[in-house]
C-alpha positions as CSV (number, residue, x, y, z in Angstrom):
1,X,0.0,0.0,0.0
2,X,1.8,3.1,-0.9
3,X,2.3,5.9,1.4
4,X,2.7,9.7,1.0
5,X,3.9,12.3,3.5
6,X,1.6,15.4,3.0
7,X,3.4,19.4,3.0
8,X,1.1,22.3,4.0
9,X,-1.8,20.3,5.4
10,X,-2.7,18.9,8.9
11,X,-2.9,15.6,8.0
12,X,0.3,13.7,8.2
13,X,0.3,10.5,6.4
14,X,-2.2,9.1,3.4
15,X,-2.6,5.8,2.6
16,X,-4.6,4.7,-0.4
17,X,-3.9,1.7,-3.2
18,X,-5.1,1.7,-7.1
19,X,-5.8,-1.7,-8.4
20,X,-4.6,-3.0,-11.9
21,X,-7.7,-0.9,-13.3
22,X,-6.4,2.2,-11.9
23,X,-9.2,2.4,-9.6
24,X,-8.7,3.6,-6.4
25,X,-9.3,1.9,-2.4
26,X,-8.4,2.4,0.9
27,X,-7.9,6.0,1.2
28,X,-6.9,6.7,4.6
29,X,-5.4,10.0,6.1
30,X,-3.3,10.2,9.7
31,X,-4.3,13.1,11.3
32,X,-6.2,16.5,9.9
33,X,-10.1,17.3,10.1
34,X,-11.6,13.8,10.8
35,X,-14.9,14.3,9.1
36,X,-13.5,15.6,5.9
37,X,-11.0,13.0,5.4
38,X,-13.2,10.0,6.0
39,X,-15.8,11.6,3.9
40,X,-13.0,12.7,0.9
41,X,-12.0,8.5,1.5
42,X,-15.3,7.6,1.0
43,X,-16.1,9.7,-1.9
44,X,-12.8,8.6,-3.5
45,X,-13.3,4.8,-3.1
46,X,-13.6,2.5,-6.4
47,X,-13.3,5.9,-8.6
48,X,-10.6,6.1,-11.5
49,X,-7.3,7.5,-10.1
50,X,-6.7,9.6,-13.2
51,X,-10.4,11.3,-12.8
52,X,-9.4,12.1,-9.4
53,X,-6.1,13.3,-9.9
54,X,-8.2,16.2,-12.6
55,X,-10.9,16.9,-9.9
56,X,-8.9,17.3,-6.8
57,X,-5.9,19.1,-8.0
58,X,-5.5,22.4,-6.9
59,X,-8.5,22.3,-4.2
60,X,-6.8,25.2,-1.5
61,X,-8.1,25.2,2.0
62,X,-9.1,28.8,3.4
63,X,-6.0,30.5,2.8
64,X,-3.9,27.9,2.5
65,X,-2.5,26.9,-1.4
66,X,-3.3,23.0,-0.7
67,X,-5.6,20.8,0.8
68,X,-5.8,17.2,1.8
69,X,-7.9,16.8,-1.5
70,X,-5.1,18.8,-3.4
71,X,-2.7,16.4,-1.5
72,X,-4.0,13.7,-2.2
73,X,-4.4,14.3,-5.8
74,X,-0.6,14.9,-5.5
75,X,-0.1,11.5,-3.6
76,X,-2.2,9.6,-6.8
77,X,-0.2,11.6,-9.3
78,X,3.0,10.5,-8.0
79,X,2.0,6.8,-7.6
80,X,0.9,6.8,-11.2
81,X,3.7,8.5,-12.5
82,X,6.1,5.3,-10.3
83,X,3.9,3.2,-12.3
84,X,4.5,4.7,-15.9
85,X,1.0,5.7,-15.5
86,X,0.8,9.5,-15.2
C-alpha cells in the first residue's frame, strides 16, 4: 500500500492503493479534520485514479495553497507516475 507524506496540510500521512484498473481503495489519512477526510475516503473509493487526480488538484483550503484533497491528488499523481501511468 503506498504511502505519501503530506506538506502544507494537517494531515500527516495518506494511505490509499489503485488496483490494476487504476481504480482507487483504501484511502486513509493520519491526522487532519476527521470528518473531511473519511468523507474525501469515501467519496474517493472505487473511482478512477486519473479522474481524481483532474478533480482534486489544486482544491486550497481557506487560505492555504493546498488541501488534503489537493494532497491527495498529488499522492495519486505521483503513484501513477512510479507506475508509468501518469
Amino acid at each position: 500500500m503506498p504511502s505519501f507524506t503530506p506538506k502544507g496540510v494537517c494531515s500527516t500521512r495518506i494511505d490509499f492503493e489503485i488496483d490494476d484498473e487504476g481504480l482507487v481503495h483504501n484511502v486513509s489519512f493520519t491526522r487532519g479534520c476527521a470528518g473531511n477526510a473519511a468523507g474525501l475516503a469515501r467519496l474517493a473509493e472505487g473511482r478512477p485514479s486519473a479522474e481524481l487526480v483532474e478533480l482534486l488538484s489544486g482544491v486550497p483550503c481557506g487560505a492555504k495553497s493546498t488541501s488534503c484533497p489537493d494532497q491527495l491528488a498529488e499522492a495519486l499523481s505521483q503513484e501513477l507516475a512510479s507506475r508509468g501511468q501518469s
